[in-house]
C-alpha positions, 0 to 999 in steps of 0.5 A: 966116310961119306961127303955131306948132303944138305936140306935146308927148311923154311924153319925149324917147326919144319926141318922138325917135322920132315925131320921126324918123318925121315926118321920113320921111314928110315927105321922102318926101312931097317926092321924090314930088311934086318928085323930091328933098327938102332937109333942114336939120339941127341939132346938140345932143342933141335932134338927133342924138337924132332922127338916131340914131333916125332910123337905128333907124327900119324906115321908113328905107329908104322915102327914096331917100337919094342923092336927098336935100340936106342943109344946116346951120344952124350949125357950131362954127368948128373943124378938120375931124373935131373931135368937137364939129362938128356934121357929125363928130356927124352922121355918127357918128349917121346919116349914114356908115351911109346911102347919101347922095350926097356931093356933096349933103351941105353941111357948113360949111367946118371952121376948117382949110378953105380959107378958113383960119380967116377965118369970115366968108369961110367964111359968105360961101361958105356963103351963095353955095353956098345960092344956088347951089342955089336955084331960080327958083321959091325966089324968093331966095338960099335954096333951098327946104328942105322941113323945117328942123330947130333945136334950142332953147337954155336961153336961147332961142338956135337954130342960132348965134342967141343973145340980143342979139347981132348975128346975130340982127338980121341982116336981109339975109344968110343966113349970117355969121360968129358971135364971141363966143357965149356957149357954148363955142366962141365962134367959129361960122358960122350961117344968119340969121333970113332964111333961116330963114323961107325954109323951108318947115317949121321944126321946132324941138326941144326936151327936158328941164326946162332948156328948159322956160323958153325954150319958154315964153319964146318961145311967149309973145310974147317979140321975137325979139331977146331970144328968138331962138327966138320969130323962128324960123318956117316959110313953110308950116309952124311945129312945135314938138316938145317932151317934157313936161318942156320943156312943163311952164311953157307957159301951159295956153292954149297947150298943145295938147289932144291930144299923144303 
């Protein structure tokens, strides 16, 4: 696994924007070299702030969006169109005002799917289209997400991985059903640290001075099951994109010399 990079921005408008046009480069990088680019995306403010900058970007239209997969790396277990689903606030973001191909677009199955509300049959199925996608050269039950994207909770959780419970010890699966997490709604399906690492780059976001102690938790050497975050990594590449105020109580060693 990689070790992390950092870029720390002025503030979270920026650490959107730049955010936003590192993106764009990198999928267009990878429909170049390979003719199409899988993305794993992340809900929360920081990222829909990054899609909805995305959408405001001039440099959009640079990705062929109808050739371009997009994943989740976890979903809140409700209806379809609840509000508080990460997809429905995707969509309002950035998605409905793209040219995607729908059948590229991998929501999670909504809790009045056709698993009903039977989540860890919704994982299950989660996991079997993932390794459906992935190819010979993946190597695994994942398929090669160019950029998998994660937003950084106050208390070190990424996607639906929180602290000490048992997802984030998964060490086998790729997605399971989530009980009891600590944030509302406590029924959710998630991506495990497995597939995490299988992507090539993991960008993981965070903004704001109630982050500020989870990056340096995580940053500094914490284990990954009392900081998820801190398991979070890229084969190829970890990036950590933070504002000031989230970088504000990282040890000055760690703080990189030349930010945005």
């Amino acid at each position: 696994m990689s070790a992390p990079q950092l870029v720390v921005h002025r503030d979270k408008e920026l650490m959107a924007q730049a955010a936003a046009a590192r993106l764009i480069t990198r999928i267009v990088d990878a429909q170049s070299a390979r003719g199409s680019a899988s993305v794993v995306l992340t809900g929360g403010r920081n990222g829909n702030g990054l899609l909805a900058a995305l959408g405001s970007a001039p440099a959009r239209d640079a990705i062929d969006w109808s050739r371009l997969d997009l994943w989740w790396g976890d979903e809140r277990f409700l209806p379809e169109g609840d509000p508080e689903r990460n997809v429905t606030q995707a969509r309002a973001a950035l998605l409905d005002r793209v040219p995607l191909d729908p059948a590229r677009v991998h929501a999670m199955p909504a809790s009045d799917g056709p698993y009903g509300n039977d989540v860890e049959a919704a994982a299950e199925a989660y996991a079997a289209e993932m390794a459906a996608a992935a190819g010979p050269e993946n190597h695994g039950p994942v398929p090669g997400f160019d950029v998998l994207m994660l937003g950084v909770g106050p208390d070190t959780h990424v996607a639906s991985l929180f602290p000490e419970l048992p997802a984030v010890r998964e060490t086998e699966r790729t997605v399971v059903g989530v009980h009891g997490a600590p944030k509302p709604p406590p029924t959710r399906i998630t991506l495990t640290l497995p597939a995490i690492r299988a992507a090539r780059e993991v960008w993981l976001l965070a903004a704001g001075e109630d982050k500020a102690k989870a990056a340096a938790m995580a940053l500094s050497g914490a284990g990954e099951i009392q900081a998820p975050a801190a398991g979070a990594r890229g084969r190829s590449r970890t990036l950590w994109l933070l504002d000031a105020a989230a970088a504000s109580e990282l040890p000055r060693a760690l703080y990189p010399p030349a930010s945005a």
